[in-house]
C-alpha positions as CSV (number, residue, x, y, z in Angstrom):
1,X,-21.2,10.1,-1.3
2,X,-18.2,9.1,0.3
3,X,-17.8,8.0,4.1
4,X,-14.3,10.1,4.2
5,X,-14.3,13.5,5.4
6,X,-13.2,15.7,2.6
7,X,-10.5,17.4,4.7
8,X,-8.6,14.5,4.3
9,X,-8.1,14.7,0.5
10,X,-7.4,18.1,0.9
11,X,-4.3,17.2,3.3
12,X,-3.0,14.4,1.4
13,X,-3.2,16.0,-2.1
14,X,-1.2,18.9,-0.4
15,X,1.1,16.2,0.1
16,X,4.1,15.8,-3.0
17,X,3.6,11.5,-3.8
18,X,2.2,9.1,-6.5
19,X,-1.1,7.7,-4.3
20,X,-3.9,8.6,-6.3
21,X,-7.1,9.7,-4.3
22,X,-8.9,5.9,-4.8
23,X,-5.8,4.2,-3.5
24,X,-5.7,6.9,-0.2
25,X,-9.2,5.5,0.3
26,X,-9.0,2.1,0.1
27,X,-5.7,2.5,2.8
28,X,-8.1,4.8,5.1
29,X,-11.0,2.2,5.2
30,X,-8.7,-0.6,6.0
31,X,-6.4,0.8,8.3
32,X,-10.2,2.0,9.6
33,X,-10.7,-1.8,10.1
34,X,-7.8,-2.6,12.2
35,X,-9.1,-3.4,15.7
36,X,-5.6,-3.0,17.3
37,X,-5.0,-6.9,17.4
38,X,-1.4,-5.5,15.6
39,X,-0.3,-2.7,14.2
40,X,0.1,-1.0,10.9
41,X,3.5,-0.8,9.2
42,X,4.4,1.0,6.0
43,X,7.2,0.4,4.3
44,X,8.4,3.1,2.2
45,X,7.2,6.7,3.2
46,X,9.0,9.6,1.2
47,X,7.1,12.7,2.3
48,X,4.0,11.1,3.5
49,X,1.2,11.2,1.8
50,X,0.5,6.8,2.2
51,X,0.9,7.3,5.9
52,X,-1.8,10.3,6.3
53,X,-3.8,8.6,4.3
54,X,-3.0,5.3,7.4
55,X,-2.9,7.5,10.3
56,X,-6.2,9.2,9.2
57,X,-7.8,6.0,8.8
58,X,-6.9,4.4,12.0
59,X,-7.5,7.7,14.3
60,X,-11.0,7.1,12.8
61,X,-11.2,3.8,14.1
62,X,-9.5,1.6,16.7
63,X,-6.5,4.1,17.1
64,X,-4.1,2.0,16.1
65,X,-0.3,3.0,15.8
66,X,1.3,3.0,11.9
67,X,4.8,2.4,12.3
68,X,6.3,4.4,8.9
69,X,9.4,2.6,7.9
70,X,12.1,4.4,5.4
71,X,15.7,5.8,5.3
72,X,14.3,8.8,3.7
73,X,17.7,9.3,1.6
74,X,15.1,8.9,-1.7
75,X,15.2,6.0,-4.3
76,X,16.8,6.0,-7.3
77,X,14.5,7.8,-9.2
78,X,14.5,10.6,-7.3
79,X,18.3,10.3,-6.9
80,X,17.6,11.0,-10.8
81,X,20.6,8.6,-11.7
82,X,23.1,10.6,-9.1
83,X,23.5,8.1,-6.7
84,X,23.3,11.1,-4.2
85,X,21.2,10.8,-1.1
86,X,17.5,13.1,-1.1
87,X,17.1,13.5,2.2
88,X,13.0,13.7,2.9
89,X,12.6,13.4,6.6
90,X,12.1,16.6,7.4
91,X,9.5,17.9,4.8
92,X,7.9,14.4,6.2
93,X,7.5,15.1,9.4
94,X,6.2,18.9,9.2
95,X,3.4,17.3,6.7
96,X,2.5,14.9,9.7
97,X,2.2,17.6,12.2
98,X,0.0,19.6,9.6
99,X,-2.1,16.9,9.3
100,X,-2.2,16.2,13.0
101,X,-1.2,12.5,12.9
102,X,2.2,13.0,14.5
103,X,0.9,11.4,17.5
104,X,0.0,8.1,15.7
105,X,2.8,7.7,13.3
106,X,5.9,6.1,14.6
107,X,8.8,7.0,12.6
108,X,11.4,4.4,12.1
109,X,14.7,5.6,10.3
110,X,15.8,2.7,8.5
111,X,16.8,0.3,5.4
112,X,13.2,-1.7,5.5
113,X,15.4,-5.0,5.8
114,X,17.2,-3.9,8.6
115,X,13.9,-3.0,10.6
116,X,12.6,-6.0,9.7
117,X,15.1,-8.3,12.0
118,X,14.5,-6.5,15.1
119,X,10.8,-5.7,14.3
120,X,8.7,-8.0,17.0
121,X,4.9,-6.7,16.9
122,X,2.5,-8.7,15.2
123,X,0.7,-6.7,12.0
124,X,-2.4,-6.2,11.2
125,X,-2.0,-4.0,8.0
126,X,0.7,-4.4,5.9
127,X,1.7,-1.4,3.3
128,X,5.0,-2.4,0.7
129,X,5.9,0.7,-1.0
130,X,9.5,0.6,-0.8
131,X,12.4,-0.6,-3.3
132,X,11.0,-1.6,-6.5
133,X,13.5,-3.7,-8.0
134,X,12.0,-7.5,-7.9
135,X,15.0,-8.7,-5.2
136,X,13.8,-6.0,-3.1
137,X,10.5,-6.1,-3.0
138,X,10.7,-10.3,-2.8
139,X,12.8,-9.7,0.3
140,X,10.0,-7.0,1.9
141,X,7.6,-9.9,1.4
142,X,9.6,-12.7,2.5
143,X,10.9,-10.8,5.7
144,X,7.3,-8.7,6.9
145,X,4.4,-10.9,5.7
146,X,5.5,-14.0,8.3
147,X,4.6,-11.2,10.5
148,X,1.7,-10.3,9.4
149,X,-1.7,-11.7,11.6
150,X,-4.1,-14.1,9.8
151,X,-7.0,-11.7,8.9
152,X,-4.7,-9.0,8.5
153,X,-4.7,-7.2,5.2
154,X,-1.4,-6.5,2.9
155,X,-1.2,-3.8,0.1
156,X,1.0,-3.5,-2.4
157,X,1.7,-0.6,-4.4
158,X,2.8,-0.1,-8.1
159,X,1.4,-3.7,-8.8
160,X,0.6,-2.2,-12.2
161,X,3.5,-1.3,-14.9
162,X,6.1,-1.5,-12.2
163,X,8.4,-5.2,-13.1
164,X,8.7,-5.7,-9.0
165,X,6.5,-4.9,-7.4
166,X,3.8,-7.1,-10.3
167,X,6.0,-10.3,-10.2
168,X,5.8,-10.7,-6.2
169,X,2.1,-10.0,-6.3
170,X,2.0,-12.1,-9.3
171,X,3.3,-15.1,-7.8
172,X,2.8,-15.0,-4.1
173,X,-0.3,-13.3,-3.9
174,X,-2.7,-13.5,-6.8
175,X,-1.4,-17.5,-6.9
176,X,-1.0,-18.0,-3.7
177,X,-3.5,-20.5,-1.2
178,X,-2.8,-17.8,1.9
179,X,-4.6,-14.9,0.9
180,X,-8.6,-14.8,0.6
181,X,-10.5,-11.1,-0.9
182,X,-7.9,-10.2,-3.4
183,X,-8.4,-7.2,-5.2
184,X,-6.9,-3.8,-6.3
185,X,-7.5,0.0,-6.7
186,X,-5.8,0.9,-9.9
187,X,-1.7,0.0,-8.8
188,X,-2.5,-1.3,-5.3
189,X,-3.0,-5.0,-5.3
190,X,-4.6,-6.1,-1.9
191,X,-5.7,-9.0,0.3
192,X,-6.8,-10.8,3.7
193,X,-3.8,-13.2,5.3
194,X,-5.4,-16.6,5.9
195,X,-4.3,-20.0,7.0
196,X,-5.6,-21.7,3.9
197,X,-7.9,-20.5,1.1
198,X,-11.0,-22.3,-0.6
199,X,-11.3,-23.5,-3.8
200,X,-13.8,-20.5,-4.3
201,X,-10.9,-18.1,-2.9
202,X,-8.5,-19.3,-5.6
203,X,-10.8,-19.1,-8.7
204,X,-12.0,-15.5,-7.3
205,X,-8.2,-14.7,-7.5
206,X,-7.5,-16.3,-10.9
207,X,-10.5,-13.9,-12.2
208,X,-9.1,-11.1,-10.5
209,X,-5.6,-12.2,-11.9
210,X,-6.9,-12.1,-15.5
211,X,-8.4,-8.1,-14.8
212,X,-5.7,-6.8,-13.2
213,X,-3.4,-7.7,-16.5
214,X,-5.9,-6.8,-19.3
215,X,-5.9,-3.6,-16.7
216,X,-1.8,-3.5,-17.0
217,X,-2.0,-3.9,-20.4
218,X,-4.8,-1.0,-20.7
219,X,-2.8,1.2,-18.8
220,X,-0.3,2.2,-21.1
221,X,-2.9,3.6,-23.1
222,X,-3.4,7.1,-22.8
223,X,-7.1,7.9,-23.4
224,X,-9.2,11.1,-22.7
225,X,-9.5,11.9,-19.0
226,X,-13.1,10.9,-19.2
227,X,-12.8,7.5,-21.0
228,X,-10.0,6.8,-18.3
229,X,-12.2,7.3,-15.3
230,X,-15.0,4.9,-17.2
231,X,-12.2,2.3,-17.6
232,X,-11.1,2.2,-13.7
233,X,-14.9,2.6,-12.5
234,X,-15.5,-0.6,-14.8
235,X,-12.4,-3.0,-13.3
236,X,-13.9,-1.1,-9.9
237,X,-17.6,-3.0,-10.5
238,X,-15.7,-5.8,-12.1
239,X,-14.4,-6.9,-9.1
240,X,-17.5,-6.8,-6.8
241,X,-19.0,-10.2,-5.7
């Protein structure tokens, strides 16, 4: 049975996004975790569905403030090739209010670079959902992960099938001797900041390296709904110590 009060899914499903429900959790329980040492920072928004999913979490814990970072002029997928702005504030904020969150969500209107050089509060959840291309999403970890507390946890989304997002976790997470408990929930690759890892920490994250491509590889097969959930429930119990 699980520890999330089923009103929540009902108010992020109602919510127009990609998050699946097992990603939604895994954001709730660790933003649930944050004992207000730093804050929570998304970085990529649209209409809100990640950062109810945040807000919920922390309201249930420490309180903590999630500071929701996008220009909310869409990316180029839902510019669908135009080059035209979709502006998605709006519809963002009425889903906040409906949810009851607005309190705890600080919105901040900008270009996630452009936050990042006047952004001065230490993290202790980090969220990268924002430009996909590899340049980008190097830069959002290059520019908001120095920030980031040691014991603090970062998320990445679209780890899975997505070029960008997949290298940088690739490389600077899944290889990297600053991050300890790596794991991920279908396209969200995650772990805990440290100063150093053990040798223990890097072989755990070599295994977990080696699922999450057979997983990538898996997922752009297209089996019966049922089969499906069997696969994720299997990389799920795959991953447990």
């Amino acid at each position: 049975m699980s520890d999330i009060p089923e009103q929540v899914h009902s108010l992020t499903e109602a919510v127009e996004g990609w998050l699946t429900r097992e990603e939604g959790e895994l954001l709730y329980r660790l933003a649930r975790r944050c004992t207000g040492r730093g804050v929570i920072v998304e970085i990529g928004s649209y209409k809100g569905r990640s950062t109810i999913w945040l807000a919920k979490g922390a309201q249930a814990g420490a309180g903590v403030p999630v500071y929701a970072i996008d220009p909310h002029t869409g990316s180029e997928e839902h510019q669908a090739g135009t080059g035209e702005a979709v502006w998605t504030y709006d519809e963002f904020l009425t889903n906040l209010r409906r949810a009851g969150v607005e309190q705890i969500v600080l919105p901040v209107l900008a270009e996630s670079q452009q936050a990042a050089r006047t952004f001065d509060q230490p993290i202790e959840l980090l969220f990268i959902d924002g430009d996909h291309r590899y340049e980008a999403v190097r830069a959002d970890f290059n520019l908001w992960v120095p920030k980031l507390l040691d014991g603090g946890y970062l998320l990445m989304h679209d780890t899975i099938r997505w070029d960008g997002p997949r290298r940088v976790a690739r490389e600077s997470v899944y290889r990297s001797r600053c991050f300890r408990d790596i794991g991920f929930v279908h396209s969200i690759t995650f772990g805990q900041k440290a100063a150093s890892s053990t040798q223990a920490d890097r072989l755990r994250a070599r295994y977990v390296l080696l699922l999450h491509t057979v997983y990538d590889v898996l997922s752009a097969i297209k089996p019966p709904p049922l089969l499906k959930r069997a696969a994720k429930a299997l990389f799920m119990r795959l991953q447990i110590r």
